[in-house]
PDB file of N, CA, C and O in Angstrom:
ATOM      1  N   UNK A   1     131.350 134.364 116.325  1.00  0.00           N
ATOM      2  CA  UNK A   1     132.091 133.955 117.495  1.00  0.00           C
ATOM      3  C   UNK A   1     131.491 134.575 118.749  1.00  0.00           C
ATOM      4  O   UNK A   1     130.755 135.561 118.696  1.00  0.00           O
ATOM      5  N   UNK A   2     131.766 134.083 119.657  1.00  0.00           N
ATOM      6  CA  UNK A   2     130.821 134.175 120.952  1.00  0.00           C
ATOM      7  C   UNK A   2     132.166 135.302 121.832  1.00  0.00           C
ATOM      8  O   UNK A   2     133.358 135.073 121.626  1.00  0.00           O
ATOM      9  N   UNK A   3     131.822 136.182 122.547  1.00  0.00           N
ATOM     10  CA  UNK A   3     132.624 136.867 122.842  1.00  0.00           C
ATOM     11  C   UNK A   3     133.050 136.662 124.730  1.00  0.00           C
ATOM     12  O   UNK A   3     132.567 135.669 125.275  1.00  0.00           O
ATOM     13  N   UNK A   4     133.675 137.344 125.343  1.00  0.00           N
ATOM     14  CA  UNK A   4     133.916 136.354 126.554  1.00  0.00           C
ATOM     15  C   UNK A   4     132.999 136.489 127.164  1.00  0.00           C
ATOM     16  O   UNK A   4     132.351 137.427 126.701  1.00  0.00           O
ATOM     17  N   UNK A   5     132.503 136.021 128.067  1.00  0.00           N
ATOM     18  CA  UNK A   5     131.636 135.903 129.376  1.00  0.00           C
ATOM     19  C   UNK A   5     130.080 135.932 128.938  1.00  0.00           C
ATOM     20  O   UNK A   5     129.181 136.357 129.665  1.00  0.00           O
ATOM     21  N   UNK A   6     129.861 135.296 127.337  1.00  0.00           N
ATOM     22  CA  UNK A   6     128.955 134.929 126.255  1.00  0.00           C
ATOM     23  C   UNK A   6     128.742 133.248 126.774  1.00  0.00           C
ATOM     24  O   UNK A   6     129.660 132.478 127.057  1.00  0.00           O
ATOM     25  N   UNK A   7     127.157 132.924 126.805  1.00  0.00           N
ATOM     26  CA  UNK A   7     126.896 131.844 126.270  1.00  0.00           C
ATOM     27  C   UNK A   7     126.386 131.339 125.412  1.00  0.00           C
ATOM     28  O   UNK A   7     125.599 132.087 124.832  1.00  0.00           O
ATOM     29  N   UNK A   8     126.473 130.158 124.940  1.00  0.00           N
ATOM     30  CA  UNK A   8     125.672 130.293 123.797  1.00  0.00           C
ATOM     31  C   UNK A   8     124.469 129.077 124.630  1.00  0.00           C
ATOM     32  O   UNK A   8     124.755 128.217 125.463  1.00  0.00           O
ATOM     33  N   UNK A   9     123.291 129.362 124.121  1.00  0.00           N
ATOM     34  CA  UNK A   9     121.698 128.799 124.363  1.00  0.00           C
ATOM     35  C   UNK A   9     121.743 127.345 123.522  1.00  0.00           C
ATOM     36  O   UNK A   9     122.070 127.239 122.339  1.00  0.00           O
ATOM     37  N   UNK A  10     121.334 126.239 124.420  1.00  0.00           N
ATOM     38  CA  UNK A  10     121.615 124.712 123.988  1.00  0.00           C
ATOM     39  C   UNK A  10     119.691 124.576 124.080  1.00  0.00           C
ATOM     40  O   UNK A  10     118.888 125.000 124.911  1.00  0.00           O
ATOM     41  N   UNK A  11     119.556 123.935 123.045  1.00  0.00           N
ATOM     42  CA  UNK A  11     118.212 123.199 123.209  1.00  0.00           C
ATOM     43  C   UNK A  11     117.395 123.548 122.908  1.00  0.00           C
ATOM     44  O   UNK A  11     117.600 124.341 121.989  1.00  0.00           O
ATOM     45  N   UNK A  12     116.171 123.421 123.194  1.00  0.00           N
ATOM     46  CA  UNK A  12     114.831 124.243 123.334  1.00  0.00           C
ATOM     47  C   UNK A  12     114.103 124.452 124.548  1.00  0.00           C
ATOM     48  O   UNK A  12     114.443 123.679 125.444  1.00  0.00           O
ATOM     49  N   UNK A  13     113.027 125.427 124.901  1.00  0.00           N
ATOM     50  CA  UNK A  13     112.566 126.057 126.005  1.00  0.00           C
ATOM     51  C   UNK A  13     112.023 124.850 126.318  1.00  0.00           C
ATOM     52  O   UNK A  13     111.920 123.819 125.654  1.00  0.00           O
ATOM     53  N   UNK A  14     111.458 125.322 128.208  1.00  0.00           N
ATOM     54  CA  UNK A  14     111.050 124.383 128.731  1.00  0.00           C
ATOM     55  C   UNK A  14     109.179 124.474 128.295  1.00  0.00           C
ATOM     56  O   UNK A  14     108.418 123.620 128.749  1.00  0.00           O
ATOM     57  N   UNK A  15     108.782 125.349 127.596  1.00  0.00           N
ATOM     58  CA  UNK A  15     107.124 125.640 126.857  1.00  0.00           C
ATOM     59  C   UNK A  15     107.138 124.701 125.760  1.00  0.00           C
ATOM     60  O   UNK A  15     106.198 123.911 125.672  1.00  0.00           O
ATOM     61  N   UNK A  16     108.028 124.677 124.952  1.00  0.00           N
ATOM     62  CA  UNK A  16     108.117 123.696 123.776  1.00  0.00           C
ATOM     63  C   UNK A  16     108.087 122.481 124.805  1.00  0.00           C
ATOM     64  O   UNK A  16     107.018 121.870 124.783  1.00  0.00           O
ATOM     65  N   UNK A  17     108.740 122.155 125.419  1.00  0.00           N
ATOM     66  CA  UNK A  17     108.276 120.388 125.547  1.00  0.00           C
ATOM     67  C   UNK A  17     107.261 120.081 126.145  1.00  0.00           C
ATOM     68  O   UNK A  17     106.869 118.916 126.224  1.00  0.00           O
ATOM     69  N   UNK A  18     106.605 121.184 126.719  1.00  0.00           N
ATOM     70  CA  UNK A  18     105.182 120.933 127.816  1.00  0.00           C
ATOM     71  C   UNK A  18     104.365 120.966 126.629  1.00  0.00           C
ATOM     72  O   UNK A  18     103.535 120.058 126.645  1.00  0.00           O
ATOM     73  N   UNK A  19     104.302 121.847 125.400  1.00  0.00           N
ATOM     74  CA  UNK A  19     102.913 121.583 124.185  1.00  0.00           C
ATOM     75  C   UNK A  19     103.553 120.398 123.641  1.00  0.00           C
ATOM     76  O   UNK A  19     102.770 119.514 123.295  1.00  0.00           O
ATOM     77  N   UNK A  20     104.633 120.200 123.503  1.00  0.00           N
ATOM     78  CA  UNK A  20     104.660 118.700 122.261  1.00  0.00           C
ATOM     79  C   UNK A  20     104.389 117.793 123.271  1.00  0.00           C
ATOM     80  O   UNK A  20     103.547 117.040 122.783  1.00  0.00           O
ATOM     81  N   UNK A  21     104.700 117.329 124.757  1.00  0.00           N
ATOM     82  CA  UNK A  21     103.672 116.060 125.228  1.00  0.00           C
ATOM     83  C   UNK A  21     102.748 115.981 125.102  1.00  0.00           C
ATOM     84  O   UNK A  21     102.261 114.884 124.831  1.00  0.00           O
ATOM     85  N   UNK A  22     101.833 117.321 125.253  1.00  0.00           N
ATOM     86  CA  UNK A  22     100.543 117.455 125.867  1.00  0.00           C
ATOM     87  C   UNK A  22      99.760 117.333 124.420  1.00  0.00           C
ATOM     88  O   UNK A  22      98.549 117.192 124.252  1.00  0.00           O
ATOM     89  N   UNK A  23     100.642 117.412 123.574  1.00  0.00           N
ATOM     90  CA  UNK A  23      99.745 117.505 121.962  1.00  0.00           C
ATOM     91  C   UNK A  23      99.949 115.866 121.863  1.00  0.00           C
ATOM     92  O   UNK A  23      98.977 115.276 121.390  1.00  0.00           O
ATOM     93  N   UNK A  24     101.131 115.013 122.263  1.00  0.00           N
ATOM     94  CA  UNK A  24     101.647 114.036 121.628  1.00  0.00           C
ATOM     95  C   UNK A  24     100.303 112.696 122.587  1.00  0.00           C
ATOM     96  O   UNK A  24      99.649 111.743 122.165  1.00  0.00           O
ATOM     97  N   UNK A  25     100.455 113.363 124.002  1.00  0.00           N
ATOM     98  CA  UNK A  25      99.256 112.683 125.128  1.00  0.00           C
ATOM     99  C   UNK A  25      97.563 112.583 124.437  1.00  0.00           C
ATOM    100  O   UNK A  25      96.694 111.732 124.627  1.00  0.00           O
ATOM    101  N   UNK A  26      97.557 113.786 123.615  1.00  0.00           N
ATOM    102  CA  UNK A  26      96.385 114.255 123.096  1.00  0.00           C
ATOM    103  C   UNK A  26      95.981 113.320 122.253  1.00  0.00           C
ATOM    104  O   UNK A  26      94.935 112.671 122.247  1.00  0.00           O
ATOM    105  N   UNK A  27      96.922 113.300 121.517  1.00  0.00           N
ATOM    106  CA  UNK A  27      97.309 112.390 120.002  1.00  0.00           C
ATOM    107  C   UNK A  27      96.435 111.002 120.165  1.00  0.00           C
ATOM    108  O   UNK A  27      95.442 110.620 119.545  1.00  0.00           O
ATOM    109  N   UNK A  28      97.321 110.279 121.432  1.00  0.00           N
ATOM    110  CA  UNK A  28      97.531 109.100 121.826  1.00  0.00           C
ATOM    111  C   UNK A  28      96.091 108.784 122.312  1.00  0.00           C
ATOM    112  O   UNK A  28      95.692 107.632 122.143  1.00  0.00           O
ATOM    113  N   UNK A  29      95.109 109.875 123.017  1.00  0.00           N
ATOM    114  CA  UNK A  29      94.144 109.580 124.013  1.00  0.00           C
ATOM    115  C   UNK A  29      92.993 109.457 123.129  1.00  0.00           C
ATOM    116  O   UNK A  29      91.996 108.881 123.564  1.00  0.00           O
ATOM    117  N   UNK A  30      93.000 109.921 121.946  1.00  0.00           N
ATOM    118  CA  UNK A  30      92.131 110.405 120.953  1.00  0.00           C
ATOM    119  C   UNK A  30      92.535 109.065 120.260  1.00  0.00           C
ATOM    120  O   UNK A  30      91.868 108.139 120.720  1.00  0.00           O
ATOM    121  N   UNK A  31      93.208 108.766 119.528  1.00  0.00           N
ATOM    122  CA  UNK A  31      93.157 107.262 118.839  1.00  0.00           C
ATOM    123  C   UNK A  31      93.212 106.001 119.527  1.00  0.00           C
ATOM    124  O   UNK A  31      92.803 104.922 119.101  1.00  0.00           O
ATOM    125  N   UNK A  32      93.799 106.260 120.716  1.00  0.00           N
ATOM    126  CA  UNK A  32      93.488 105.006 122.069  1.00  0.00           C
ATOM    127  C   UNK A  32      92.484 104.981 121.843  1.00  0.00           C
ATOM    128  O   UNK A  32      92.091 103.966 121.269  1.00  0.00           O
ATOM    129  N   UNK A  33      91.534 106.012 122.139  1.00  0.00           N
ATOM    130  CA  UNK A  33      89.917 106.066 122.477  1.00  0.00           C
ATOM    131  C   UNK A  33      89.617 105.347 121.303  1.00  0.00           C
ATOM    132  O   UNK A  33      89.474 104.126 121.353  1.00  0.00           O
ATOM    133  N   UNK A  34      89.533 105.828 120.500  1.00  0.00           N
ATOM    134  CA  UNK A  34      89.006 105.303 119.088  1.00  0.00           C
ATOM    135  C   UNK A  34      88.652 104.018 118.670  1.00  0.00           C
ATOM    136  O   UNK A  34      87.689 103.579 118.041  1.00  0.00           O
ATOM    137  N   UNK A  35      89.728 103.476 119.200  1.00  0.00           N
ATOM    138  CA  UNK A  35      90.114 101.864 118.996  1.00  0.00           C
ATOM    139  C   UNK A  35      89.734 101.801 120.088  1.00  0.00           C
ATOM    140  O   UNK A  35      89.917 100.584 120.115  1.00  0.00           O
ATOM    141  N   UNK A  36      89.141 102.121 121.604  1.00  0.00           N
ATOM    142  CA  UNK A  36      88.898 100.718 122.192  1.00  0.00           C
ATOM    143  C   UNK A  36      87.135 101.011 122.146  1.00  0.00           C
ATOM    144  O   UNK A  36      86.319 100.162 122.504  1.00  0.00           O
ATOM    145  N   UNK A  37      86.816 102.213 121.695  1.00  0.00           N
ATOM    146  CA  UNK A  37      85.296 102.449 120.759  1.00  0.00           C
ATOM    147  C   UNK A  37      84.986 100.949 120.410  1.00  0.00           C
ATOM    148  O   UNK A  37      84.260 100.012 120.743  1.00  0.00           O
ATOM    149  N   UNK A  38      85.806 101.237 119.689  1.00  0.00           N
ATOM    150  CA  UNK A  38      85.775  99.976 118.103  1.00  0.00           C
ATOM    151  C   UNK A  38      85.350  98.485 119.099  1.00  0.00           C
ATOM    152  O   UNK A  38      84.375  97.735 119.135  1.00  0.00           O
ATOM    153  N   UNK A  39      86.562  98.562 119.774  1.00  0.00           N
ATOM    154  CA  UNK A  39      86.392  96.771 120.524  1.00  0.00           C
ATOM    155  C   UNK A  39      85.311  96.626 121.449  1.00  0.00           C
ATOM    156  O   UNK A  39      84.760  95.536 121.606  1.00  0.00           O
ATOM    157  N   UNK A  40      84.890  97.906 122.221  1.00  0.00           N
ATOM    158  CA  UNK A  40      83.741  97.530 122.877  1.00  0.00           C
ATOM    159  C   UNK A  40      82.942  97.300 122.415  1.00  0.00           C
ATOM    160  O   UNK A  40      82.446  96.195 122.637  1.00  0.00           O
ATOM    161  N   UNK A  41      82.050  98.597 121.075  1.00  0.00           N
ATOM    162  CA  UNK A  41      80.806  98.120 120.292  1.00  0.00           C
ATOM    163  C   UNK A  41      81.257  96.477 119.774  1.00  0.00           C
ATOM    164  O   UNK A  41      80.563  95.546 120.183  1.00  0.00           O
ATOM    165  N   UNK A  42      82.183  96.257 119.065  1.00  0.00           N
ATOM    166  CA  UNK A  42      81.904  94.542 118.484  1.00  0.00           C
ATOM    167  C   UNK A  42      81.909  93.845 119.444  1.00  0.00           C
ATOM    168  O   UNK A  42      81.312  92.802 119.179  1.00  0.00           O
ATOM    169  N   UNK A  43      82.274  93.866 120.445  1.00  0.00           N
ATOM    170  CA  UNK A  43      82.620  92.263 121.577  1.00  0.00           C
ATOM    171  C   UNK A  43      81.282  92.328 122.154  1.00  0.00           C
ATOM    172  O   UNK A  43      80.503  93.244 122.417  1.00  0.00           O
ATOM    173  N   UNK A  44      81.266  90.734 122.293  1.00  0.00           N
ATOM    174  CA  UNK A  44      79.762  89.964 122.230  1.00  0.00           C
ATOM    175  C   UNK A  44      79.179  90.704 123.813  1.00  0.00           C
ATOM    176  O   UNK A  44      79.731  91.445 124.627  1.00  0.00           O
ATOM    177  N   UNK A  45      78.160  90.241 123.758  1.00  0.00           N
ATOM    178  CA  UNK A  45      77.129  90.716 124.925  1.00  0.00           C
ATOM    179  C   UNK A  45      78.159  90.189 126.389  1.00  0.00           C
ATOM    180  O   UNK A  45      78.615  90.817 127.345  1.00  0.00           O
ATOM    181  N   UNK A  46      78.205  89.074 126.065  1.00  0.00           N
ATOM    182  CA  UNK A  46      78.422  88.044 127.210  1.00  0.00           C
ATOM    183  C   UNK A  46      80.046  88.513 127.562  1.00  0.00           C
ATOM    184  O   UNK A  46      80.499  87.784 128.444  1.00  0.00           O
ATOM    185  N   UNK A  47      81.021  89.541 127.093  1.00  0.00           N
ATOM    186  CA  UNK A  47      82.019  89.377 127.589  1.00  0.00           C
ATOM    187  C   UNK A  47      81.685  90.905 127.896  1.00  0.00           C
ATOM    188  O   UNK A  47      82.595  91.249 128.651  1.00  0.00           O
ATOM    189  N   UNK A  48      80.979  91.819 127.728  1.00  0.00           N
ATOM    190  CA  UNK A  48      80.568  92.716 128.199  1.00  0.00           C
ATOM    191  C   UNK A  48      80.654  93.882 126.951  1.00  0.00           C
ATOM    192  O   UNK A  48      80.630  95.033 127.389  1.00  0.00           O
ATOM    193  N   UNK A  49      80.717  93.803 125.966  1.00  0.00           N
ATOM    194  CA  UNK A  49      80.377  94.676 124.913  1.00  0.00           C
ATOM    195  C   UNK A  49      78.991  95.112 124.392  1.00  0.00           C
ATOM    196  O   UNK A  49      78.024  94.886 125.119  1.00  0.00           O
ATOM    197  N   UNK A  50      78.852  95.563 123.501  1.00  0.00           N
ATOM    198  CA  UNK A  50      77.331  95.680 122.828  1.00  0.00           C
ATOM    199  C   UNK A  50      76.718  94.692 121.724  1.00  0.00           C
ATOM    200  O   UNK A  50      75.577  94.653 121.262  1.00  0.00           O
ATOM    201  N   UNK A  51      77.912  93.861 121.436  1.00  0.00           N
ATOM    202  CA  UNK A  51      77.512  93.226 120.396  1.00  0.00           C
ATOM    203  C   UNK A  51      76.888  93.125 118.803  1.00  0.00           C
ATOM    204  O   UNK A  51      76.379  92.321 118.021  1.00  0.00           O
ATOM    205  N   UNK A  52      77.417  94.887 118.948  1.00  0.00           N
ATOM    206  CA  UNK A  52      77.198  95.183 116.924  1.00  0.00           C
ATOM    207  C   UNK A  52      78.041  94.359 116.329  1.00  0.00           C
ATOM    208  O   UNK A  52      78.891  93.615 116.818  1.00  0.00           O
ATOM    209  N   UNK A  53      77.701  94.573 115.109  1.00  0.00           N
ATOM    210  CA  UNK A  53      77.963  93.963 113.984  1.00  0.00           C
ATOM    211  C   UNK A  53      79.612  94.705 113.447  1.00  0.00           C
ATOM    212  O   UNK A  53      79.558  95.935 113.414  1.00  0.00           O
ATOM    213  N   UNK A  54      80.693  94.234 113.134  1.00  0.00           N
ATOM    214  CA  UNK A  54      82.070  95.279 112.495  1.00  0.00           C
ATOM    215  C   UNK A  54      81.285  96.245 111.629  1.00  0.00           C
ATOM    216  O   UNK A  54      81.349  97.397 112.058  1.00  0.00           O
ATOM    217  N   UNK A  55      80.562  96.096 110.528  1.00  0.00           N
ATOM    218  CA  UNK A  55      80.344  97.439 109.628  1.00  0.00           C
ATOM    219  C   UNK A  55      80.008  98.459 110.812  1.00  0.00           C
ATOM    220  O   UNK A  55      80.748  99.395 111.115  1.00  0.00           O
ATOM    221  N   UNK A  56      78.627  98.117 111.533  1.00  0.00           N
ATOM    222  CA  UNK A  56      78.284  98.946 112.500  1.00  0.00           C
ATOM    223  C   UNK A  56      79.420  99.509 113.352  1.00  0.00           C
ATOM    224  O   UNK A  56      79.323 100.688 113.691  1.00  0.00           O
ATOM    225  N   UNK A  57      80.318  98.915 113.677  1.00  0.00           N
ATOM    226  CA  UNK A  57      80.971  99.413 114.447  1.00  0.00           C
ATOM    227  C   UNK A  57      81.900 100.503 113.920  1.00  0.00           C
ATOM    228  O   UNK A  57      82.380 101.373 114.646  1.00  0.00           O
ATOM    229  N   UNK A  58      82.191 100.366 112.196  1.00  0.00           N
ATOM    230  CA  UNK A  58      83.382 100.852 111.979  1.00  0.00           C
ATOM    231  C   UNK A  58      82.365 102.146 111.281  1.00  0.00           C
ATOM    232  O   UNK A  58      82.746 103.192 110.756  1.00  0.00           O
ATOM    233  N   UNK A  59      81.143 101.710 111.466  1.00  0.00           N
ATOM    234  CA  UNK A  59      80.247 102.423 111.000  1.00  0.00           C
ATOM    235  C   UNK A  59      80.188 104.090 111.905  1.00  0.00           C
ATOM    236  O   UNK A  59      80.038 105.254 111.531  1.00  0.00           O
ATOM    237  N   UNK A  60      80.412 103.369 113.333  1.00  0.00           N
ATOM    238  CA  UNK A  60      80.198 104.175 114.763  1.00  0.00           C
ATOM    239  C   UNK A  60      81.610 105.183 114.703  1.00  0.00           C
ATOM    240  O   UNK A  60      81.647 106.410 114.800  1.00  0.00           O
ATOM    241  N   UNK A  61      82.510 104.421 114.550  1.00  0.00           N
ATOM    242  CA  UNK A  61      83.880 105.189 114.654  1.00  0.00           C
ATOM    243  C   UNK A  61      84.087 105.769 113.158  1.00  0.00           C
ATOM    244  O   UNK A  61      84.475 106.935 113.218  1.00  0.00           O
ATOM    245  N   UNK A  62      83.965 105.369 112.041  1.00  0.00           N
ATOM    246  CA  UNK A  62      83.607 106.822 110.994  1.00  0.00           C
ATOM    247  C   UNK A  62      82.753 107.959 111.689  1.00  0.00           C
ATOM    248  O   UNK A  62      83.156 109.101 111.911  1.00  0.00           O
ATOM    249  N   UNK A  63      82.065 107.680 111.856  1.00  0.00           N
ATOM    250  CA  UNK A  63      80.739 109.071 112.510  1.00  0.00           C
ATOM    251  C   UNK A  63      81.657 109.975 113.669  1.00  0.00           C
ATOM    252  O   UNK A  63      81.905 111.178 113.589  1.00  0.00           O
ATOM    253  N   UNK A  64      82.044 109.123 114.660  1.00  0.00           N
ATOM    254  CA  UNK A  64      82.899 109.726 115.809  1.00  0.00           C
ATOM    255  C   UNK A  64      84.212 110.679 115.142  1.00  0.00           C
ATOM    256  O   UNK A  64      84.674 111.588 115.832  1.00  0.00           O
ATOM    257  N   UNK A  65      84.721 110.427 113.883  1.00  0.00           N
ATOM    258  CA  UNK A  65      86.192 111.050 113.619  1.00  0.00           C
ATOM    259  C   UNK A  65      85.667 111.874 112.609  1.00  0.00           C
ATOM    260  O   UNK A  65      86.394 112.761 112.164  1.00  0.00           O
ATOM    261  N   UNK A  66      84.486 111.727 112.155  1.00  0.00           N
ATOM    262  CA  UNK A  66      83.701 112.934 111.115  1.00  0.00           C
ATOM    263  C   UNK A  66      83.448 114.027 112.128  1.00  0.00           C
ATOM    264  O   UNK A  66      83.792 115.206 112.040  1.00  0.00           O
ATOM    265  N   UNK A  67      82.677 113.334 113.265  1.00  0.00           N
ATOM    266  CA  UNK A  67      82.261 114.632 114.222  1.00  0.00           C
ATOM    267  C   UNK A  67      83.234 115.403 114.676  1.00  0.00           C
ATOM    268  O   UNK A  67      83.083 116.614 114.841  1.00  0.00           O
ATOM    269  N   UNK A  68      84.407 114.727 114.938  1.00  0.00           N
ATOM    270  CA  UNK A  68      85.197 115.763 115.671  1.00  0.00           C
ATOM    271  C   UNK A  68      85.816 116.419 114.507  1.00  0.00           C
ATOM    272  O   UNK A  68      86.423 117.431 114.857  1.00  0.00           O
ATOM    273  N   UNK A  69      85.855 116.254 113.607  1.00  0.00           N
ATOM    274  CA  UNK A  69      86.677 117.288 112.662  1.00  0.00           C
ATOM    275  C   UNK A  69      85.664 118.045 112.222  1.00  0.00           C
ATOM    276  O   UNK A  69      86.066 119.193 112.032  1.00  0.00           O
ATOM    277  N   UNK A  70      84.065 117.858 111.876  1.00  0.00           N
ATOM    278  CA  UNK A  70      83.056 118.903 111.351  1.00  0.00           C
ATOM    279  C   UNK A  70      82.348 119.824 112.769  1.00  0.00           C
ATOM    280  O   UNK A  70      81.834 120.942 112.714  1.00  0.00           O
ATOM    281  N   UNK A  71      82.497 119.072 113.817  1.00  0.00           N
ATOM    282  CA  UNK A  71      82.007 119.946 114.797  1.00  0.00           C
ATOM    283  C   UNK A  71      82.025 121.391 115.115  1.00  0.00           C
ATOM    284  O   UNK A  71      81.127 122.229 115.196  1.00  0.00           O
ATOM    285  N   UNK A  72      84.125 121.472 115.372  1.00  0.00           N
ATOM    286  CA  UNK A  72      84.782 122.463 115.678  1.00  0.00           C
ATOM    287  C   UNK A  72      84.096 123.421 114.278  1.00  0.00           C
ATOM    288  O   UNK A  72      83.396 124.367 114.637  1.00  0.00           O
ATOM    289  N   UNK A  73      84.211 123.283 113.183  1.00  0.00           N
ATOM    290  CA  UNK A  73      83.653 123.929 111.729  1.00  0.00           C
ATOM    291  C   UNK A  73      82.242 124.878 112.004  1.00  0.00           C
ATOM    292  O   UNK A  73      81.896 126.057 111.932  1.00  0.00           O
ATOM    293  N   UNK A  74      81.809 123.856 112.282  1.00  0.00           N
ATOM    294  CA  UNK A  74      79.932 124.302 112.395  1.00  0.00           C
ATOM    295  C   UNK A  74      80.069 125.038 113.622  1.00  0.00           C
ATOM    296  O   UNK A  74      79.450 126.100 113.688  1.00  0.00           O
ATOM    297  N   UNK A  75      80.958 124.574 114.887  1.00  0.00           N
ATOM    298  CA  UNK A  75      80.876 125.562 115.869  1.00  0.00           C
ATOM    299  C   UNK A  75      81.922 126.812 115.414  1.00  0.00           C
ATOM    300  O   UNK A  75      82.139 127.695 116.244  1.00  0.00           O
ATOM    301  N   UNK A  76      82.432 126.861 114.359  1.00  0.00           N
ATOM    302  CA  UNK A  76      83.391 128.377 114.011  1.00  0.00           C
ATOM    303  C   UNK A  76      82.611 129.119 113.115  1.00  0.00           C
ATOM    304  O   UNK A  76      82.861 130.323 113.058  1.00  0.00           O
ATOM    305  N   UNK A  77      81.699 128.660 112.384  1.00  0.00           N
ATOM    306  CA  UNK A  77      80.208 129.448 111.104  1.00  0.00           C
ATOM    307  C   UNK A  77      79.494 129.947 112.525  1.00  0.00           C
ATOM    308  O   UNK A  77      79.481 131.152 112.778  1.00  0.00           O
ATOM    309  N   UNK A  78      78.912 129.005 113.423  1.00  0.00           N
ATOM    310  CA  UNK A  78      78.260 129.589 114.221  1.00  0.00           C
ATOM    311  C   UNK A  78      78.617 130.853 115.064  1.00  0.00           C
ATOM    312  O   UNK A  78      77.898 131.852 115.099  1.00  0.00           O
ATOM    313  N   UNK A  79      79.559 130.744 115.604  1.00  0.00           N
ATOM    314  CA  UNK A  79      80.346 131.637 116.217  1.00  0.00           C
ATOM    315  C   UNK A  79      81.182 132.965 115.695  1.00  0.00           C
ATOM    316  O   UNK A  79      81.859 133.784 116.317  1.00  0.00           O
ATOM    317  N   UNK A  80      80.931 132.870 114.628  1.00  0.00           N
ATOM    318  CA  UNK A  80      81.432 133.714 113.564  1.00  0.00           C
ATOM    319  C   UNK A  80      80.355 134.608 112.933  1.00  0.00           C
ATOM    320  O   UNK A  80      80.537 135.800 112.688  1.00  0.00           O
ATOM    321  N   UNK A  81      79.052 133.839 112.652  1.00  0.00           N
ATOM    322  CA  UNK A  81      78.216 134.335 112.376  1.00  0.00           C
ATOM    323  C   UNK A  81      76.793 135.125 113.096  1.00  0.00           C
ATOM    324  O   UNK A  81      76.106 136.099 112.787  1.00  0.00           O
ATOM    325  N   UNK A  82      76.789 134.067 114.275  1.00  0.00           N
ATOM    326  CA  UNK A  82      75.775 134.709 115.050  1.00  0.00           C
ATOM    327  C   UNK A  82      76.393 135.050 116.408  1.00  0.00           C
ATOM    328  O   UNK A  82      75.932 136.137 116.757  1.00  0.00           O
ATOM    329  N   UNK A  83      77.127 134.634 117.187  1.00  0.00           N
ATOM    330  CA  UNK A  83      77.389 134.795 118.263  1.00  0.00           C
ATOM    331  C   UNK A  83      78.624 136.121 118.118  1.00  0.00           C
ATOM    332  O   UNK A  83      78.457 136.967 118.996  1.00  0.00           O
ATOM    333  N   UNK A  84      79.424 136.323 117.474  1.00  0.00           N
ATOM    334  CA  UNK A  84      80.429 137.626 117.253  1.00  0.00           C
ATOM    335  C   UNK A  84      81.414 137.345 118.407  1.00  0.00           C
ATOM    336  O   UNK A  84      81.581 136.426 119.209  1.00  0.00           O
ATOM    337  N   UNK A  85      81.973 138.493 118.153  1.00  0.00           N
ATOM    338  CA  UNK A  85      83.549 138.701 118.917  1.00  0.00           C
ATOM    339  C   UNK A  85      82.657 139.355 120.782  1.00  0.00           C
ATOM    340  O   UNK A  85      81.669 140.083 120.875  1.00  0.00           O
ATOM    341  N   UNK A  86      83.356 138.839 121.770  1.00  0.00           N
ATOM    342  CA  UNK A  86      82.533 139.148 122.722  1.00  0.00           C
ATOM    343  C   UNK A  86      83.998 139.380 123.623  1.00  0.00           C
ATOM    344  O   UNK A  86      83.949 139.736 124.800  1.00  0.00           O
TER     345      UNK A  86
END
């Protein structure tokens, strides 16, 4: 029981909702991107794309979502290993 001139705390902080947009914006900008990757490499020359081929393309956006998840990796061995705590 809450005793007098006690409040009790409703909600969550105003830090929690500034990281869950900014993660949720993140989210969104990163697979937006992804997909309009995708539609530019396939759409033909003439409407202003590059005009690969779909494998190629889905070829391009495998490689792009490999890199960003092995990058950060190879840059944490590296950084771990040769570069040290600074």
């Amino acid at each position: 029981m809450l005793e007098m001139g006690e409040t009790k705390k409703k909600g969550y902080p105003k830090g929690f909702w500034v990281c869950g947009c900014t993660e949720i914006f993140e989210r969104l900008a990163y697979y937006l991107g992804r997909s309009l990757i995708l539609i530019f490499v396939t759409a033909s020359v003439a409407t202003g794309g590059l005009g690969l081929s779909k494998g190629q393309g889905a070829t391009m956006q495998s490689l792009l979502t490999a890199f960003a998840y092995l990058g950060p990796l190879l840059g944490g061995v590296i950084a771990d290993r040769y570069i040290g705590g600074r």
